[in-house]
C-alpha positions in Angstrom: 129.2 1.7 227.7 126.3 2.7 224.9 123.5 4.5 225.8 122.4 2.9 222.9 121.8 -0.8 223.9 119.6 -2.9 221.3 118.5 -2.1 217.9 115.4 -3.6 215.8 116.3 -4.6 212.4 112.9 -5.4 210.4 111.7 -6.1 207.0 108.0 -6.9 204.9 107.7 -8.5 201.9 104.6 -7.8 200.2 102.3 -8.8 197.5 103.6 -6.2 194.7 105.2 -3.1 195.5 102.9 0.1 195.8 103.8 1.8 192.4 102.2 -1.4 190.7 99.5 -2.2 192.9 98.4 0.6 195.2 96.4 -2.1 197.3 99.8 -4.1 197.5 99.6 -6.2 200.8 101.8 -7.3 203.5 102.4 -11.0 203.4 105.5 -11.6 205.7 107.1 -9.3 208.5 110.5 -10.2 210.3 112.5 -8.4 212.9 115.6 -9.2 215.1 116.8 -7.4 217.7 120.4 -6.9 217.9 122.3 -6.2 221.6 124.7 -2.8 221.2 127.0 -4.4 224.1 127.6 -8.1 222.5 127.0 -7.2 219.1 124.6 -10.4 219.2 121.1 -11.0 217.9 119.3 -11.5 221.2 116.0 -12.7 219.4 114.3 -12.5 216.1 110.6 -13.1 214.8 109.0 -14.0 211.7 105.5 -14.6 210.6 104.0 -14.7 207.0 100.7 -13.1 206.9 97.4 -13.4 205.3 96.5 -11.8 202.4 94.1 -11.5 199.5 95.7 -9.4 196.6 97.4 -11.2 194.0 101.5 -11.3 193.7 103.6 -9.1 191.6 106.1 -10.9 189.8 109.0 -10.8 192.0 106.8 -11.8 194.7 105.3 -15.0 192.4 108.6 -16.0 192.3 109.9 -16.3 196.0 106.2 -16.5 197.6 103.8 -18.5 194.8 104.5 -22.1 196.5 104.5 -20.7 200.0 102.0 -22.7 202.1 100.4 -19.7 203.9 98.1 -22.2 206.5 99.2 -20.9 209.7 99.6 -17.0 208.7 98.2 -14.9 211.2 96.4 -12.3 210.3 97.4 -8.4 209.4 96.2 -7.1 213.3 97.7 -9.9 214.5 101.3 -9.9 213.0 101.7 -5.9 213.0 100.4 -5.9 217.1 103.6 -9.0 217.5 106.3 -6.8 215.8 105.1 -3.5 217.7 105.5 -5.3 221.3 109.1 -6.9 219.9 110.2 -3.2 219.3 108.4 -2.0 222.2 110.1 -4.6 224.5 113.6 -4.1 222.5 113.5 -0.6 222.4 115.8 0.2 219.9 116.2 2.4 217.0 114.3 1.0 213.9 117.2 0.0 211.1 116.1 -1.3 207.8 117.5 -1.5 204.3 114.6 0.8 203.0 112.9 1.7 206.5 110.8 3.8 204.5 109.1 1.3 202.9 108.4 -1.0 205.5 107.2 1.6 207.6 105.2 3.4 204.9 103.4 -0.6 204.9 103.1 -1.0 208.3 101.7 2.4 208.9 98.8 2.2 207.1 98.2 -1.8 207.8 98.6 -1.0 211.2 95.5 2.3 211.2 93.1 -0.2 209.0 93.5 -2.7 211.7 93.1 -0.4 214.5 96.9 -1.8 215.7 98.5 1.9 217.8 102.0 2.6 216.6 104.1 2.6 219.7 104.7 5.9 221.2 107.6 7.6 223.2 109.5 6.7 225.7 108.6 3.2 224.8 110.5 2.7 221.5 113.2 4.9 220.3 112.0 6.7 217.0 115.1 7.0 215.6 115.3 5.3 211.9 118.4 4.2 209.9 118.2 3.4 206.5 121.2 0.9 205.8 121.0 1.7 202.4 122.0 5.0 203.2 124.6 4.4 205.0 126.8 3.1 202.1 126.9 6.2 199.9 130.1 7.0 200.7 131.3 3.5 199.6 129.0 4.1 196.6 130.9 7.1 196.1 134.4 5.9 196.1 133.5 2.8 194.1 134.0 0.0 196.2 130.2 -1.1 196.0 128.2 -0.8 192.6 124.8 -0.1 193.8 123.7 0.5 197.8 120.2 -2.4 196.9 120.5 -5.3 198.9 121.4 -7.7 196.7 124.9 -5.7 196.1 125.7 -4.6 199.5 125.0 -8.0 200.8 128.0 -9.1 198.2 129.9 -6.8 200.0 129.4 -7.5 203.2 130.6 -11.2 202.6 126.7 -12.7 203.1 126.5 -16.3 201.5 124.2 -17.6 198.5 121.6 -15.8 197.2 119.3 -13.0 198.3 116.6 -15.2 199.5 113.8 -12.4 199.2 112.1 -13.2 202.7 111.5 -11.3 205.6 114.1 -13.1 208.0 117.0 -13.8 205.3 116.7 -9.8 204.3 116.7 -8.5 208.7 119.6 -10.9 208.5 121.5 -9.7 205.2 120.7 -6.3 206.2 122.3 -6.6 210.2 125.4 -8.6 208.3 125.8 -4.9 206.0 125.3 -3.0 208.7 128.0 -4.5 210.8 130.7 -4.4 208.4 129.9 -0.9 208.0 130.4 -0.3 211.7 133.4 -2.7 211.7 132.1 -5.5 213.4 134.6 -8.5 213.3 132.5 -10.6 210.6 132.8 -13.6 213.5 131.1 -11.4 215.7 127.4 -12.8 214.5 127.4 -16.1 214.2 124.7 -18.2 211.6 124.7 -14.8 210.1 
């Protein structure tokens, strides 16, 4: 039996990235908790979030004919994913945790939102990206970016560039590279 029993697999999309704008904005957060034990998702969350900077090109293109009506706001959203990784309690797992985190972090202080602290959450961060240098390294994937190692994993269609489809991509690459069965997540 794991000690390790759920993991939280989350994701932001924002206005631009930080290099372009430094006032870039958060405008969609997902997470999904995935069960150690079953190696299913036992829930998942997504919100898109309000914002007033303008998009970035990649952004324009996936976001510019979202309807953003019923977007919560910033204290809102980053207070819902903070009690879904409080109440999952698992190690955070992203494919670029850093980023998320160095969003959230900030988003989180202007709002006045705490970031959870110890023993609720474990702190422990894997970046999934990370994780496939060695197959990097012996050439069997071309690039360790999402939108190659999700080819590799076996994920469908395109990378959609949201929150939720990325947390999903991302949980389908890190299962293969724990050798999940790929029937083991299913809708994934």
């Amino acid at each position: 039996m794991s000690k390790i029993g759920k993991l939280f697999f989350c994701d932001c999309e924002t206005t631009d990235l930080p290099d372009n704008d430094p006032e870039a904005e958060i405008i969609e957060i997902a997470c999904a908790i995935l069960d150690v034990e079953t190696w299913r998702v036992s829930g998942e969350w997504s919100t898109l979030v309000r914002h007033s900077r303008p998009y970035g090109d990649l952004t324009a293109a996936t976001f510019s004919k979202v309807n953003f009506g019923n977007a919560l706001d910033l204290d809102l959203a980053v207070a819902g994913l903070f009690r879904r990784w409080r109440e999952s309690g698992g190690a955070w797992i992203g494919q670029n945790p850093d980023f998320d985190r160095g969003m959230l972090r900030p988003a989180a202080r202007s709002c006045g939102v705490p970031w959870p602290h110890k023993p609720e959450v474990d702190y422990h961060v894997f970046d999934v990206a990370s994780m496939m240098l060695p197959y990097l390294v012996r050439g069997e994937v071309g690039g360790v970016g999402l939108k190659t190692t999700r080819v590799w994993a076996g994920c469908q269609g395109e990378q959609s560039h949201r929150a939720m489809g990325d947390v999903r991509d991302t949980i389908r690459v890190f299962s293969k590279i724990m050798g999940a069965q790929p029937d083991a997540l299913p809708g994934y």
